[in-house]
C-alpha positions as a Markdown table, in Angstrom:
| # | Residue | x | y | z |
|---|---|---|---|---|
| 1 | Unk | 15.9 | 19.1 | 90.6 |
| 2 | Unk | 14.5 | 19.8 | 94.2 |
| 3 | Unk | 15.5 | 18.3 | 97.4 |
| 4 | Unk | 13.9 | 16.8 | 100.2 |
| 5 | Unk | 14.6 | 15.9 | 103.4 |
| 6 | Unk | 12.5 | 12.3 | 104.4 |
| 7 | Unk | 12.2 | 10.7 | 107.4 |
| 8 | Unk | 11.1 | 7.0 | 107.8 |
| 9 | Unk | 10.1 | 4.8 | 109.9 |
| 10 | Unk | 13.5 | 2.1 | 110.2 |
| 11 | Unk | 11.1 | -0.9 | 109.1 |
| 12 | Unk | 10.0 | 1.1 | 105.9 |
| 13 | Unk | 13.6 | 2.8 | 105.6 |
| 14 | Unk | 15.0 | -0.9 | 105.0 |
| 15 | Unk | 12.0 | -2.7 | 103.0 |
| 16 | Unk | 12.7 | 0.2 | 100.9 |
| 17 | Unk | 16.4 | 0.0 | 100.7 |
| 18 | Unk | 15.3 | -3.7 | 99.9 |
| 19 | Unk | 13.1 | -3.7 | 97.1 |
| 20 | Unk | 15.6 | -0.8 | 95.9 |
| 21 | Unk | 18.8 | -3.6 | 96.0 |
| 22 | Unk | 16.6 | -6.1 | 94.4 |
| 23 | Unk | 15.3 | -3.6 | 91.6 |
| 24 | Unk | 19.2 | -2.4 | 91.2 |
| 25 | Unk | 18.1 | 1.2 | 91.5 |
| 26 | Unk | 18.7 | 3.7 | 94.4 |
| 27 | Unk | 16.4 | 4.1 | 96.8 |
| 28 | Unk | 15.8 | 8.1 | 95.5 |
| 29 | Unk | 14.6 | 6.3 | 92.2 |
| 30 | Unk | 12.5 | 3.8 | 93.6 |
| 31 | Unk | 10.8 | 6.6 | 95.7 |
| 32 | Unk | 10.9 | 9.2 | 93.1 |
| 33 | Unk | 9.0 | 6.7 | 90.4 |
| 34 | Unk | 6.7 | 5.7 | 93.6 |
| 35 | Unk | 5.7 | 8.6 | 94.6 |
| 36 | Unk | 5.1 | 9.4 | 90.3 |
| 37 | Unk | 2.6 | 6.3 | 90.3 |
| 38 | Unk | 0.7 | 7.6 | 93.0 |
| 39 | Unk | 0.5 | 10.9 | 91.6 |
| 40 | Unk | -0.7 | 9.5 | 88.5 |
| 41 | Unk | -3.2 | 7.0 | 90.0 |
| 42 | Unk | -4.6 | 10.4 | 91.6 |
| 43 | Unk | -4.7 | 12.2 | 89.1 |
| 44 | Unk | -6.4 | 10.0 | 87.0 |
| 45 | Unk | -9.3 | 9.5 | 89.4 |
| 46 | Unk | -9.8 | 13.5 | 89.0 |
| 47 | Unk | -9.3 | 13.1 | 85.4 |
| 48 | Unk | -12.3 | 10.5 | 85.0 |
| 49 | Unk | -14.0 | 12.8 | 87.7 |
| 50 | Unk | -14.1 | 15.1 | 85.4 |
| 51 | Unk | -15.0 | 13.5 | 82.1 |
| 52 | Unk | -17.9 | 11.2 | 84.2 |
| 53 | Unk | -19.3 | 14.5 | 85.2 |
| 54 | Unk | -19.5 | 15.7 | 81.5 |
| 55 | Unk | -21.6 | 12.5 | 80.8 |
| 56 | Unk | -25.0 | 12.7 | 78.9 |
| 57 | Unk | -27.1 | 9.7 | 79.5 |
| 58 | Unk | -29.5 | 10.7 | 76.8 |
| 59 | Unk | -26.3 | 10.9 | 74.4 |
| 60 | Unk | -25.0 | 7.4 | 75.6 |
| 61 | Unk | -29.0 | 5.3 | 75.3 |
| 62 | Unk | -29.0 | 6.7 | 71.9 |
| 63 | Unk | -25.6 | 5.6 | 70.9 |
| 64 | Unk | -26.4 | 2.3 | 72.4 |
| 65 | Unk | -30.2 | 2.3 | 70.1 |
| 66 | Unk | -27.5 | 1.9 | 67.2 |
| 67 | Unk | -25.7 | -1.4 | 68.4 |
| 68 | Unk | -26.8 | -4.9 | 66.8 |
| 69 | Unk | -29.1 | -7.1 | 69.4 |
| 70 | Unk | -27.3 | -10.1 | 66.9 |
| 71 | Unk | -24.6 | -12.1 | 68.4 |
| 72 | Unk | -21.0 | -10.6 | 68.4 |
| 73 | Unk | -18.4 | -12.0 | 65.3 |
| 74 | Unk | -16.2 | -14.7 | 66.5 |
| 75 | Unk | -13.1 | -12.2 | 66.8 |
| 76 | Unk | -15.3 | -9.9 | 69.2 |
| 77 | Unk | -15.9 | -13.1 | 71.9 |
| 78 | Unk | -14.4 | -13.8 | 74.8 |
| 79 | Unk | -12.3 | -16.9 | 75.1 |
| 80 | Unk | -14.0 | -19.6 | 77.7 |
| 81 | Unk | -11.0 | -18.8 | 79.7 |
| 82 | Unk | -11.6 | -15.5 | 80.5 |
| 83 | Unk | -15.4 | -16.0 | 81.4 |
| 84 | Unk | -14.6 | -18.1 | 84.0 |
| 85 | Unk | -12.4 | -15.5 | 85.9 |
């Protein structure tokens, strides 16, 4: 496991030691799984980047030619509920 050394600002140092308290985890965890959602987060913009850039329009009007115009099955509709959000 590798080590490092952080420095903080004293207001973040004790929101973090905080939220850590509250979470009843140490303040390495809370970072450590922080910093492991923002890693993922950015690496998942890259990772739709990517697959966005391997598009083919053509591919995706022609997929689309094949759906039904008719009007989706009852277990396919959204609940009035969530149309109003």
């Amino acid at each position: 496991m590798g080590v490092i050394s952080l420095r903080l600002p004293e207001s973040l140092h004790d929101k973090t030691r905080i939220v850590a308290k509250e979470e009843s985890i140490s303040i390495n965890q809370l970072i450590a799984v922080a910093l492991a959602e923002k890693i993922s987060a950015l690496k998942t913009v890259d990772y739709l980047g990517g697959r966005a850039k391997k598009g083919d329009r053509k591919a995706f009007e022609h997929a689309l030619l094949k759906v039904s115009d008719g009007n989706p099955g009852w277990q396919d509709r959204l609940a009035d509920k969530e149309l109003r959000r």
